[in-house]
N, C-alpha and C positions, 0 to 999 in steps of 0.2 A: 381664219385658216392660215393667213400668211404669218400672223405672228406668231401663231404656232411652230410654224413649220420651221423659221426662223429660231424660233427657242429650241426647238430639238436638234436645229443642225449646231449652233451654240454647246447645246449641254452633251451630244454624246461626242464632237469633237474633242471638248475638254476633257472629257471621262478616258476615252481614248488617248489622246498626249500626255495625261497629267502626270505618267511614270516620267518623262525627260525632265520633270522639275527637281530630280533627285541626282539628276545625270551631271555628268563633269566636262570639264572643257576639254577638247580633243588635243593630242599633239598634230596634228592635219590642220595647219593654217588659225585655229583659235588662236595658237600662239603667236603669229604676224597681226592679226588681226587687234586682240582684247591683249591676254594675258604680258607678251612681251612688245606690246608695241607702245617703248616709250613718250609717244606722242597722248598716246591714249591715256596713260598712267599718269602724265605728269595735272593731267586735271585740268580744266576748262578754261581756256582764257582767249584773248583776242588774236594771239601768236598759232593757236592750234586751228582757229578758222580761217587763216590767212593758207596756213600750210595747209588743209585740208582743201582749198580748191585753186591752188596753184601748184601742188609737186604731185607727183606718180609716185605713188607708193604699193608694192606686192603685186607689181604689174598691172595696177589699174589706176582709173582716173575716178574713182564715184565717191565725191567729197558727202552726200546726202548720208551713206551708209557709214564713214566715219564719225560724222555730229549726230546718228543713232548709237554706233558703238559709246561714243563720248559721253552722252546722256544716258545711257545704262550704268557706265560705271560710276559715272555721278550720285546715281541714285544707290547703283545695289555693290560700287565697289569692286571686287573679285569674285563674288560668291557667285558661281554658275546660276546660282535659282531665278536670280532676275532674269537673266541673259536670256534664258529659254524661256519665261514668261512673255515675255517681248516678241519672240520669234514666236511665240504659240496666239500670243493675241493678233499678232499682224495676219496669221494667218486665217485665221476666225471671221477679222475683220474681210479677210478677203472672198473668203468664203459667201459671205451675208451680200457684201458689192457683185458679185457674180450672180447670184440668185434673183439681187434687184435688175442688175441690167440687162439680161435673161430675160426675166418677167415685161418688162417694160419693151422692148424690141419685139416678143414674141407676144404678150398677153395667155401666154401657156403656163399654169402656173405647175403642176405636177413634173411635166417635161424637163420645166427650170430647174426646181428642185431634185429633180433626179440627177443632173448634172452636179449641181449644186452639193450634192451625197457623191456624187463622184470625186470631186476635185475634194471635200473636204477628209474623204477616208481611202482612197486608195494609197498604196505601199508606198508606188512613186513616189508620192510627196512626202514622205518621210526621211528623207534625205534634207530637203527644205527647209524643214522647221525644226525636226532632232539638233542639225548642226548650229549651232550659234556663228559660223563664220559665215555660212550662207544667209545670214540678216538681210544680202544686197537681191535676196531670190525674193523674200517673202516683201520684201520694202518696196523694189521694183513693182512686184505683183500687184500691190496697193495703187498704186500712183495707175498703174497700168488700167486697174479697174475705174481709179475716178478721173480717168479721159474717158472713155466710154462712155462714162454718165455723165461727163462734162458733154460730151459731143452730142449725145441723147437731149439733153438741155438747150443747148445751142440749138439744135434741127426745129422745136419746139417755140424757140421764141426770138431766132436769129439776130442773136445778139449774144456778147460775151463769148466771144471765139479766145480769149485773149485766158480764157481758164484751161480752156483744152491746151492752149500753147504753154502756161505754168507747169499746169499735171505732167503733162510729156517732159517737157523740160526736168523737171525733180526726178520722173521715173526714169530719165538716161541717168541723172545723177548718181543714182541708187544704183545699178546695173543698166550697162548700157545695150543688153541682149534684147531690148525694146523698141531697136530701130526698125523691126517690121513692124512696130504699129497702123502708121500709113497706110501700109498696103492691108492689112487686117481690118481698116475702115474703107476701103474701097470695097473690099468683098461683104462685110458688112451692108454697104447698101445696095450692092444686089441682093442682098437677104440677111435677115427678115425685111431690114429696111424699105426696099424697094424704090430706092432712088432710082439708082441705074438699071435700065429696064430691057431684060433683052427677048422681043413681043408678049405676050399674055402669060404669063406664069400662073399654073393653077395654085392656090395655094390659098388655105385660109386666112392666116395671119395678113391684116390690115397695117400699111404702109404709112410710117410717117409723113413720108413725099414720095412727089412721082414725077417719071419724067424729067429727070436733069441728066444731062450730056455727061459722055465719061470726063473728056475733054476738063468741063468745068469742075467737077469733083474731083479730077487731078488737081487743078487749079489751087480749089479749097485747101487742099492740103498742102499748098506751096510749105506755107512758112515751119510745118512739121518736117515737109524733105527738107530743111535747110537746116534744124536741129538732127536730122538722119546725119547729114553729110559732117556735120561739127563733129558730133559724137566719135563717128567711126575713124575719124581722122584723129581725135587723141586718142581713143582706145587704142588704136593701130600702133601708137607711139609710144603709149605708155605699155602695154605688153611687149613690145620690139625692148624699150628699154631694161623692163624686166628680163629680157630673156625667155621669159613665155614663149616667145613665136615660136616655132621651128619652122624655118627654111624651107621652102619648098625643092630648096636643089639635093636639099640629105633625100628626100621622099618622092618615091616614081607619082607619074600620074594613076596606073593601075593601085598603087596603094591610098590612095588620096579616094578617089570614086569608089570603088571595091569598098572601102571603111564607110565613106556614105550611104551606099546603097544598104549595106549590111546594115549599119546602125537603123535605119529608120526602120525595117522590116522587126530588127530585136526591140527597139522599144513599144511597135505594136502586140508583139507575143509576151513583151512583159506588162503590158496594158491585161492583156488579157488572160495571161499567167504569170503571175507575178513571183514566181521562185528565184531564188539564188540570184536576190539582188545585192548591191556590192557599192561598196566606196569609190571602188576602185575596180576600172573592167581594162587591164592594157589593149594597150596597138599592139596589133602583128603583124602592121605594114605590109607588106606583098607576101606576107604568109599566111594569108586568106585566101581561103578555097577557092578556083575560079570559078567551079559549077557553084559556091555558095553565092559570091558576086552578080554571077549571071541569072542565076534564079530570084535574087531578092530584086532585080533589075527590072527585069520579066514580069515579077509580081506586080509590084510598084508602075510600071508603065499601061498592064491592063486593068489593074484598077483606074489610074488617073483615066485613062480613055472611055472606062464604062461608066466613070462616073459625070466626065464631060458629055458625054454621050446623052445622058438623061438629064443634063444640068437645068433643063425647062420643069422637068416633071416634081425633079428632089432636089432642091437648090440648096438644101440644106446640106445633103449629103458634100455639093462641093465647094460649099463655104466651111465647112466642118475639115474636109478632105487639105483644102489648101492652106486652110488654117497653123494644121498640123504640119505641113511639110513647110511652108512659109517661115513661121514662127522657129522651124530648126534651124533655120539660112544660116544664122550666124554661127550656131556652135555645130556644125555636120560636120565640120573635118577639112573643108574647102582652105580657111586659112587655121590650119594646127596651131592651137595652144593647149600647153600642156602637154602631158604622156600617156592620159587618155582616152580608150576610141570612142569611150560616149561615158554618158554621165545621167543618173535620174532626174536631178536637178535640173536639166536641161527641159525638163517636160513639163515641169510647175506648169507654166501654162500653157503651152503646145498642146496638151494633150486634151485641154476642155474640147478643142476643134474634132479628136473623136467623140471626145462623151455627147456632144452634140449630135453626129451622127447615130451612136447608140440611143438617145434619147428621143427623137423621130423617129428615126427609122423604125425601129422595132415594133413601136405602134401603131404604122403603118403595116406592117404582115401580121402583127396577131393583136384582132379587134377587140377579144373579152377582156371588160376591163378587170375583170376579178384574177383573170390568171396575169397578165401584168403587173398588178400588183402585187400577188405572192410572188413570181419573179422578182420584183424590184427588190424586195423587202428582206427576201431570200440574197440576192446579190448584196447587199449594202452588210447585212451580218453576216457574210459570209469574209467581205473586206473590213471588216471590222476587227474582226479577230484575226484575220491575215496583220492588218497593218499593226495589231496590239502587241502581236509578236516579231511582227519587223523590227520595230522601236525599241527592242530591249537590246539588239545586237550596239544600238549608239549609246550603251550610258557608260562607257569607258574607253579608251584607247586598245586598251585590250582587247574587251568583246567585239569590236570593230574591226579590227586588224585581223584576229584571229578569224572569222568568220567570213571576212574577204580572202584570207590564203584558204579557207576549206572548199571554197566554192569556186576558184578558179584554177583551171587544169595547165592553163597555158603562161610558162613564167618566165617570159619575155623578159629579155633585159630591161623594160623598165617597172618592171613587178617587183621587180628591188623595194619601191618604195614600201609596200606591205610589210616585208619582213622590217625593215628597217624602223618603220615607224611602231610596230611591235615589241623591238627590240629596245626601241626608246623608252615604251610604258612602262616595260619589265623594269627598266633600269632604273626608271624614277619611284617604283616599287622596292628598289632593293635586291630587289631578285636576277641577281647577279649573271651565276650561271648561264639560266634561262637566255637572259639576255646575250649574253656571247655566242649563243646558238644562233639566234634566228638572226646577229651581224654575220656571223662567220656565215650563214648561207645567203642574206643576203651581198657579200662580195662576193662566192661563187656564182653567183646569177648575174653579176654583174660587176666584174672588177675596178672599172674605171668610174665607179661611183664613188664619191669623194665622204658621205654624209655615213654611211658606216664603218668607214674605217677613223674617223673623227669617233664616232659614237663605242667602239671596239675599243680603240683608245679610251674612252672616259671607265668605259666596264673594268678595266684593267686596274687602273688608277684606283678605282674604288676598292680595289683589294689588293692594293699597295702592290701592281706587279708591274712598276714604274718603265723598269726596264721594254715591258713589251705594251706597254700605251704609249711610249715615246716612239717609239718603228711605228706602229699605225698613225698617230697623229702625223708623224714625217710622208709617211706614204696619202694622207691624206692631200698635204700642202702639194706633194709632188703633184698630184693627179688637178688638183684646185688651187693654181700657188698665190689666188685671191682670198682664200679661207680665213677672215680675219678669225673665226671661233676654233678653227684649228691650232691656230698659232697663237690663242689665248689658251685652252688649252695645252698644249704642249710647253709653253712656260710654266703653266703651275706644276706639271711632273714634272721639270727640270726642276724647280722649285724644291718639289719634295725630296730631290736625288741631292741637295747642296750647291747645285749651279747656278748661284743664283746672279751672276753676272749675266751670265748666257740666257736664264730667264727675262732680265729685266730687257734687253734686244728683243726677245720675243712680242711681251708686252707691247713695249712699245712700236712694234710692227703690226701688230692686231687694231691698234688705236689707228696707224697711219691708213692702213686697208679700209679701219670703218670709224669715219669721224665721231660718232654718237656712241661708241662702244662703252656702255657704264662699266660694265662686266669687268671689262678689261683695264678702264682706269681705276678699278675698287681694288685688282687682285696684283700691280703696279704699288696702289697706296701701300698695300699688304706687305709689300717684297721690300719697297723703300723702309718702312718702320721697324723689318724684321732688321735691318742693317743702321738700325738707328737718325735715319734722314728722316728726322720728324717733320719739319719743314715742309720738304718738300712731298712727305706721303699725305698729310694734309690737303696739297695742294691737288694730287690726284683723289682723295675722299671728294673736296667738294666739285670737281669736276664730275663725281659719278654723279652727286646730287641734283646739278646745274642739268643733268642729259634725263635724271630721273628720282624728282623729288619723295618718291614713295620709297625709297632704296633704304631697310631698315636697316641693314648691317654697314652699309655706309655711316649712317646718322649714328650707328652703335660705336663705331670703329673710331671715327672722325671727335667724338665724343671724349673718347679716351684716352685723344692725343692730346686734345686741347687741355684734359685738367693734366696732363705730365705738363702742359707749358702754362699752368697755374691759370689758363683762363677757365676759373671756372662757372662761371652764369653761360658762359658759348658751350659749353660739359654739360652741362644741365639742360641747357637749351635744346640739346640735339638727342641728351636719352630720352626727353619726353618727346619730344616729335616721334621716334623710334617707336615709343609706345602709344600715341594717338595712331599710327600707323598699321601696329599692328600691338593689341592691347593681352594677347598671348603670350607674347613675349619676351621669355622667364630672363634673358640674361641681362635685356636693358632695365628691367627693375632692380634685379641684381645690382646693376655697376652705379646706376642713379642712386640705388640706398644707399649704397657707400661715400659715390660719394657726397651725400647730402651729410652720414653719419662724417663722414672728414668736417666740413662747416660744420660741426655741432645741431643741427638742427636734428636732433634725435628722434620727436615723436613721429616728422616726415618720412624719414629715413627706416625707421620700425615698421612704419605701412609699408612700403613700396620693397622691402626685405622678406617681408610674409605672406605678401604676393606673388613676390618668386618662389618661394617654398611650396605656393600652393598650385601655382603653374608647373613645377617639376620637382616632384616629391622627392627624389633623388639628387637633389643639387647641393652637391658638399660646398659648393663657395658661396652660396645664399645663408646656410644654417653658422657659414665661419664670417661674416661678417656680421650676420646677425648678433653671434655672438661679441665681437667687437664691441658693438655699439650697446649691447646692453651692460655689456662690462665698465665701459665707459658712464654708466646711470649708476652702478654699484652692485647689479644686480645679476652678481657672482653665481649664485647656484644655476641661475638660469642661464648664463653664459657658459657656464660649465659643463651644463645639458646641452649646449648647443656644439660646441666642439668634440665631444661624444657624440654627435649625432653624425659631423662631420666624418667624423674616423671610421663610423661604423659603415659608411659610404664608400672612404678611401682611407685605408689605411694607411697609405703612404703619402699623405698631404702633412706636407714636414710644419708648413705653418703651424695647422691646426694642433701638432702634439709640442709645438714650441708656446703658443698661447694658452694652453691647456695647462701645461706645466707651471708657467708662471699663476696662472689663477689656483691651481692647484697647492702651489708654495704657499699663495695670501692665507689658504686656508688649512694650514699648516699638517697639510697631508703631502710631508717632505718626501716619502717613500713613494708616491705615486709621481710627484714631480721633479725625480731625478730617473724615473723611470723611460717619462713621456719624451724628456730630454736626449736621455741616452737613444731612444726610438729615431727622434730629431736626425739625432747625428748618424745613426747605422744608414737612416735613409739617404740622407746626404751628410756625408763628412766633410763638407766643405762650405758647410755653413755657420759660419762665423758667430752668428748670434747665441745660436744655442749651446756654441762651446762656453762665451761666458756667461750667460745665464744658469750651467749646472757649475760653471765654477761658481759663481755669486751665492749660488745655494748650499755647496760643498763646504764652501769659508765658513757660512752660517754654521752649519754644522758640527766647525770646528776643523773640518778636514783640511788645512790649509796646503798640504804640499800634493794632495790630488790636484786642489782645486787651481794650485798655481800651474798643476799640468795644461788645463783647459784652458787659461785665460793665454797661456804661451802659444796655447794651439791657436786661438780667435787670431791674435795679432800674425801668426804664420801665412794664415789667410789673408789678413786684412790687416798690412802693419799701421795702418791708421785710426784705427779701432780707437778711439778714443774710453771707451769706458774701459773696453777691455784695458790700457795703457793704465790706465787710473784702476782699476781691478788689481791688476798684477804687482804694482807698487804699493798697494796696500798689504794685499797678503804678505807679500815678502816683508814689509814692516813687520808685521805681526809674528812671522816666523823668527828673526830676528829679537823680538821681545822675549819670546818664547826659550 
């Protein structure tokens, strides 16, 4: 029956989550976390586990959940599907450890399992496992489960305490929201346990031990308080350093308690009604109700009382009871992190201490087992398809966003972030417009927020409306004059406007703000090579490299310098990395086939040519180098189809009707290639080549004193035009004979 029960909480969990394997990385911290966090990206080595349990990074210290992150993208790279496979298995696996250690404390095996249907399908916990940056929720939770079993083991054959001290240890690593454990195995052995014995407890469940002093069970858990006290003393620091904290002195006491109280009463009514839950629920600091404060106050005080009250008769109830209010210690509001007032995440496991309560109690007042059963059965499919439809609001930044502003009335100055990070999906969608909307309202909700009027800025930019992305990026810096991505930004509009002195100050003020800035030493390289400093834009490519070896357009960019400075194996080296990188890639096969077609190595150079044409069906520089190169084999018609293919693409790709023309000439279809010619020139007349190229075909012709007109025009442009010079002293011979 157990492995049953076990395989069904297995399969209808998976059946339930398996829509998040289709789901994408959030703008909400996946991208500090996985997506942009160059530590992660640069790929596994000795330097990233040094840094992983020695620096504060995204205001935390839990080096365990970064060598998970690291080992996802080892494995699955970028692609979301891993990422949530991971978070869905870790939670599975938690699920199963819950049931055992359940079973094993209480010998209740239905009761377990009901929990056990609890924790694995209620809404709550879908914040947990949807989100891939909360890996440190379902990772912690693991570790959390096998100290319990470790400490169930220990009690069993006293010995091996030194496993409970590892688990613990790993699950602060993972998240440090773990440091009521201790106190969660104290209450533990008042029940089911029954270590600590306070007189005759009726109770059926049989005790591992009996009769030990609290005193000494204090004791026992010395060396746990000492990993308590380490923890919370870096978390403390590493959050302060982030800026997480907030202050106690910006926030009254009334708002500090008031959000307490409140919180714990709303996560029981979402326990039990689970509607219009959210990403994101703001603070409204001392803009909470006082009768709502005092009533949730009221509540909470006669509960704990009626349940201390009977704590001989239902010990269950207030091991369940304290469980849940214990387990919230750290994240209630007491010390603010974050914008905030509560969060679902925060209940992953807080909240087993009622299911616990729900799972006694109730069969304690109603004895038939048959209608407890269709109750149960009726509750668990009833969250089943609550949670199936919770889990659809996470499979995009969008539906997340959008469905946290439908559901929240109160838009608090820091409810900013909704809109804003809405306004972000939109924009990386394209959807322009859209996206200037929900900036523009998130800085009337909140003007002194720095992150949309940078992001108002980028919308702008994207529709060339330089002018007014350069005022919000400036009014961004005003507001955050740390904002290196501000002031990366705001270079490249300067950039677009011609200022490109004044850009390259910006740049390089982005870089000073943030030592690691790839971004900003790639869009630097950009600005230097746009002004011909190859040298030194080089120097800024591989600096982006050295902060973030995955950086394709670095490796594309950096590529393209080196064969201008003839080195070309270093050229070649860095488009294929570009394309083991990223093997879609249509422009580094592009620039590779060329220039491998430059070295002569043609058959190589045809593959990697054709596979850009086949990565972007419309790429008129794939079809015009292709042609190159097979022109260069002799295999004219075919080359000639391919600069036609080019033109039908872009008609004003001057190359393309300059190389056309001359294959055109070979194949003495003169009338089409003094045509393609003349095209050449209307598009740009000031291209020198192709003025002596229809001379050289005009003279052919016989036409010498056109054709002497052209060759005078090349040299106007370009008085060193060597053929042209030797073009033009020939004709004039000629006319001369003549």
């Amino acid at each position: 029956m157990r492995i049953l029960i076990c395989l069904f909480l297995i399969t209808l969990t998976f059946l339930t989550y398996s829509q998040v394997l289709d789901y994408e990385f959030l703008n909400l911290d996946d991208d500090q976390y996985v997506t942009e966090n160059t530590h992660i990206i640069k790929g596994f080595n000795y330097k990233f586990v040094i840094w992983a349990f020695t620096q504060f990074y995204a205001s935390n210290w839990h080096p365990l959940t970064w060598l998970s992150h690291m080992l996802d993208f080892e494995v699955y790279g970028l692609d979301p599907l891993g990422h949530h496979l991971t978070n869905l298995t870790f939670h599975i696996f938690n699920i199963l450890l819950l049931f055992g250690v359940l079973l094993k404390m209480t010998g209740r095996v239905w009761r377990s399992a009901f929990v056990a249907f609890l924790f694995a399908l209620h809404p709550l916990n879908v914040e947990s496992v949807a989100w891939i940056a909360e890996r440190k929720n379902v990772l912690s939770g693991f570790f959390f489960f096998l100290t319990l079993w470790a400490y169930l083991h220990y009690l069993e054959k006293k010995q091996y305490y030194w496993i409970i001290f590892l688990f613990f240890g790993l699950g602060l690593m993972a998240k440090p929201m773990l440091v009521t454990l201790p106190f969660l195995l104290l209450l533990l052995d008042f029940w089911p346990l029954k270590r600590l014995r306070l007189g005759e407890i009726d109770s059926l469940e049989s005790g591992i031990n009996k009769g030990v002093s609290l005193g000494r069970l204090i004791t026992e858990k010395g060396p746990l308080f000492i990993l308590v006290i380490g923890s919370s003393v870096i978390t403390y620091f590493a959050q302060r350093e982030g800026g997480a904290v907030i202050s106690n002195e910006f926030r009254s006491f009334y708002s500090i308690a008031a959000n307490a109280l409140v919180s714990y009463v709303e996560y029981l009514r979402k326990m039990l009604w689970p509607r219009d839950l959210s990403v994101f629920y703001p603070h409204l600091g001392d803009g909470i109700a006082e009768w709502k404060a005092l009533t949730c106050g009221i509540f909470l005080a006669l509960v704990t009382i009626l349940i201390v009250r009977f704590i001989r008769k239902v010990p269950y109830l207030t091991v369940g009871w304290f469980w849940y209010l214990g387990t919230l210690v750290p994240v209630i509001g007491i010390v603010q992190v974050g914008e905030q007032a509560m969060a679902d995440r925060y209940t992953y496991l807080a909240m087993i201490g009622v299911f616990i309560c729900i799972a006694w109690g109730i069969p304690e007042l109603i004895k038939n087992q048959k209608i407890l059963s269709v109750m149960a059965a009726i509750y668990i499919v009833l969250l089943t398809v609550t949670t199936w439809g919770q889990i659809k609001y996470w499979k995009n930044s969008i539906t997340l966003f959008e469905h946290a502003i439908s559901i929240n009335e109160n838009e608090t100055p820091n409810f900013v972030i909704a809109y804003n990070n809405l306004g972000h999906a939109l924009l990386t969608e394209n959807r322009f417009q859209e996206a200037i909307v929900k900036f523009q309202r998130a800085i009337k909700i909140n003007p002194n927020y720095s992150k949309p009027q940078n992001n108002l800025g980028s919308a702008f930019s994207e529709l060339k409306k330089y002018d007014q992305s350069i005022k919000h990026y400036q009014q961004a810096i005003k507001i955050e004059p740390n904002y290196a991505e501000a002031f990366n930004n705001l270079a490249k509009a300067l950039r677009q406007t011609g200022k490109i002195n004044e850009s390259i100050v910006y740049f390089k003020e982005a870089i000073r703000l943030k030592k690691n800035y790839g971004d900003a030493y790639f869009n630097l390289g950009v600005t230097l090579s746009q002004q011909g400093q190859i040298g030194e834009a080089i120097g800024q490519y591989q600096k982006a490299l050295e902060i973030n070896s995955n950086f394709v357009m670095a490796h594309n960019n950096l590529a393209s310098l080196l064969a201008q400075r003839k080195d070309i194996a270093g050229a070649i080296r860095h488009y294929k990395e570009a394309i083991n990188i990223d093997p879609e890639f249509a422009q580094a096969h592009n620039n590779l086939g060329s220039t491998l077609g430059g070295q002569g190595k043609i058959e190589e150079a045809i593959i990697y040519l054709n596979e850009a044409i086949r990565l972007k069906k419309d790429y008129d520089d794939a079809y015009f180098n292709l042609g190159i190169t097979l022109s260069q084999q002799g295999q004219i018609g075919e080359a000639i189809g391919l600069y036609q293919k080019a033109l039908e693409i872009n008609s004003k790709f001057v190359m393309a009707h300059n190389n056309l023309a001359s294959l055109l000439a070979q194949s003495k279809d003169i009338a089409g290639a003094i045509r393609h010619y003349k095209e050449a020139i209307n598009i740009d007349p000031e291209f020198a080549q192709a003025h002596n190229n229809l001379g050289s075909t005009l003279a052919g012709q016989g036409k010498i004193e056109e054709a002497i007109l052209f060759f005078e025009k090349a040299l106007s442009i370009d008085p060193n035009y060597i053929d042209a010079q030797n073009n033009l002293k020939l004709a004039r011979s000629l006319l001369v004979e003549e």
